[in-house]
C-alpha angles and dihedrals in degrees: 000000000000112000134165117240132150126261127245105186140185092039112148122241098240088069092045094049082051083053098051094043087056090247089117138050112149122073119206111209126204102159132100105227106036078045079055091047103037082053082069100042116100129196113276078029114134123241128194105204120194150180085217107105116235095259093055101051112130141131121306089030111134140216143132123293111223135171126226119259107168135358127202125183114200129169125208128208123208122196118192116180126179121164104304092351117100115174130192123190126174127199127194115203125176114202114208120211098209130170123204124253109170144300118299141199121208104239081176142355119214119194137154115193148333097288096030122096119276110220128147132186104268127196114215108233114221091180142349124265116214115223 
């Protein structure tokens, strides 16, 4: 079954075998394009979420289909002082609530550019073919 979601990539494996096994459910996200691309994303939206890096998504790449369950936006604000030296720095960070469907293959990335969202046509996988 073919189906459109976005795509949350660069994420370790260790955090995507916690989400298979049901111990996480809440993505942070600090990038900016998966930010760029979690700021599109609705709930009952579907998300591809991936180990690949940005620059290596393709077709054949795998991940997990979710679906979104919850989204939180939520900025930070750092203040560093010393003597004369007063420094600001502001972080925006978008936590996504998923939940796990099954496991996906890219059969086609679209992008536009840098800021836009990142989705691709993704074939649910039932089984493995050896070839």
């Amino acid at each position: 079954m073919e189906m459109r979601c976005f795509i949350i990539s660069g994420i370790s494996r260790t955090i995507i075998e916690d989400i298979l096994r049901g111990h996480l459910r809440t993505l942070e996200l600090r990038n900016v394009i998966n930010i760029a691309t979690a700021l599109n994303a609705e709930i009952g939206d579907c998300v591809f979420v991936t180990s690949a890096k940005n620059s290596d998504l393709a077709r054949g790449v795998t991940g997990i289909i979710s679906m979104v369950e919850g989204k939180e936006i939520v900025s930070h604000s750092t203040l560093y002082a010393r003597n004369d030296y007063i420094e600001e720095c502001e972080m925006t960070v978008v936590r996504l609530k998923i939940s796990p469907r099954s496991v996906g293959r890219i059969l086609q990335v679209f992008r536009k550019d840098i800021l836009s969202p990142v989705e691709a046509d993704v074939l649910r996988i039932d089984s493995f073919f050896a070839r």
